[in-house]
C-alpha positions, 0 to 999 in steps of 0.5 A: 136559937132566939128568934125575933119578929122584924117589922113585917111580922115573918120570924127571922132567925138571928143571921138572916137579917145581916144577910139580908143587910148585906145584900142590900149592900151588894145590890145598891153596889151593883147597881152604882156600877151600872149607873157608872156606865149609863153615865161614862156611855151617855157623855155625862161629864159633857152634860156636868162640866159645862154646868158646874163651870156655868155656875162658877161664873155666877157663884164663885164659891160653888164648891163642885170640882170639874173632871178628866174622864180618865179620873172621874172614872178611876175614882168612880170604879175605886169607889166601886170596888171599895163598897163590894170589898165592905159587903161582908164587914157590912153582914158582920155588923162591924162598927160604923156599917149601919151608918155607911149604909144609910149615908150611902143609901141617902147619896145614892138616893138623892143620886137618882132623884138628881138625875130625874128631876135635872132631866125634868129640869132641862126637859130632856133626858140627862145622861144617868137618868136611865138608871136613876129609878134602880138607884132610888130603888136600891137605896131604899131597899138597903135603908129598909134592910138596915132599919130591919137589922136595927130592930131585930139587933134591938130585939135580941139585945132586949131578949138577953135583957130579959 
């Protein structure tokens, strides 16, 4: 079985890092499903419709739409449920998963930054913000993972090389 060294320099074997990977996967996952709660529980389409609409008026090409509740949160629960059904094609490796995951971390990442720096902004607490720090935790957490799945599969790629 080849064995290769991830960047934290513990031995993994060939599988653990596509484990590993997928959850990642499943906890930034799991974790927008309970972003998705703390928003549609604290009111945030009250707090974001209102302001894109505020920002229409000055900037008539703001590209950001309004929502119903009912589709917003439709939307948002399929959305949900279609990253859970992804987990394991992310552990096969599937093409088109490493970059799913780092563009999912990096909206999921900026997501919680958003909602942080929009309650500095307005000095009070924006609805989302309470889990915002699990979501830049999560996002982080599943970039760091892919990075490690990305060396490891360069490192065994490179061992048949050999």
């Amino acid at each position: 079985m080849l064995i290769a060294e991830s960047s934290s320099s513990e031995s993994v074997g060939p599988d653990k890092g596509a484990v590993r990977q997928m959850q990642a996967w499943f906890v930034l996952v799991a974790v927008l499903a309970l972003h998705v709660a703390d928003e549609a529980l604290t009111g945030f389409l009250d707090f974001y419709n209102p302001l894109v609409l505020s920002i229409r008026s000055r900037i008539s090409w703001f590209p950001m739409p309004t929502f119903s509740f009912r589709f917003w949160l439709a939307g948002l629960v399929a959305l949900v449920v279609l990253l859970a059904a992804l987990g394991p094609a992310v552990r096969r490796g599937m093409t088109g998963t490493r970059l799913a995951s780092w563009i999912l971390s990096a909206i999921m990442f900026l997501n919680g930054l958003g909602h942080l720096s929009g309650s500095f902004y307005f000095r009070r607490w924006l609805p989302g913000a309470t889990t915002a720090p699990l979501l830049l935790f999560a996002s982080v957490l599943l970039a760091r993972r892919t990075w490690e799945r990305r060396n490891q599969d360069f490192n065994l790629w490179c061992d048949t090389q050999a």
